[in-house]
N, C-alpha and C positions, 0 to 999 in steps of 0.2 A: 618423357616427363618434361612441364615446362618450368623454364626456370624464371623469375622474373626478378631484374633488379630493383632494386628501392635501398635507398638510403635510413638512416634510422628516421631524419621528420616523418618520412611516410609511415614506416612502423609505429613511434609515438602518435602517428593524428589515428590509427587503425585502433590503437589503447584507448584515446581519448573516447572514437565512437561506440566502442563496446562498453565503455566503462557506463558511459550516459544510456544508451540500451538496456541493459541490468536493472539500473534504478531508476528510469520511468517501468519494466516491470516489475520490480518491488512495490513503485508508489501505485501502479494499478492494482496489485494485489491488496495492499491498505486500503484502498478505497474501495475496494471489494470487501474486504473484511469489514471495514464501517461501513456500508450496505447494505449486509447483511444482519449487521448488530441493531441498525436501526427498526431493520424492517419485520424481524424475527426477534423481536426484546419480551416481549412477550410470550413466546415459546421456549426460547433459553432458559428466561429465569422459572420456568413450572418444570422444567426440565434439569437443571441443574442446580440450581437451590431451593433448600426446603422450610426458609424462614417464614412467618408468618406473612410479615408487608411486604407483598410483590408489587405494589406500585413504584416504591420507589428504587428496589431494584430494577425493575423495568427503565423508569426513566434516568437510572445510573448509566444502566447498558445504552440509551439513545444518544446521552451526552458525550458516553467515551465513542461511541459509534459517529457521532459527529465531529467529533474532536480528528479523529483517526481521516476520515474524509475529507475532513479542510488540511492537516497535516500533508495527507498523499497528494491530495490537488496542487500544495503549494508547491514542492518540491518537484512535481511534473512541467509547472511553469516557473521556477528558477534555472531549471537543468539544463543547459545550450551547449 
């Protein structure tokens, strides 16, 4: 077995890169979820609600699906 030393900075900067790893995969996942909500809003809503005006549920589901994709985007470019 090998053993290697490191101080704790080295341990805290290993925290710091997984920490930032996780939540650019979270924000990918957001932005895959608003993606999806954009591109399939019309599917959803025949599928999952059965009110009469599916127009503007549809363009609910685009806005929050865009909302969610500039959210995850932004969060991928503040994260260093």
């Amino acid at each position: 077995m090998i053993k290697i030393k490191c101080d704790k900075k080295c341990h805290k900067k290993d925290v710091e890169n997984m920490f930032q790893v996780i939540i650019r995969l979270i924000s990918v996942i957001i932005i895959l979820i608003g993606v999806i909500l954009i591109y399939d809003s019309r599917i959803l809503t025949k599928r999952f609600f059965g009110f009469g005006d599916q127009n503007e549920a549809t363009s609910g589901l685009k806005i929050i699906g865009f909302i969610a994709t500039i959210v995850g985007a932004l969060v991928i470019y503040f994260v260093k």
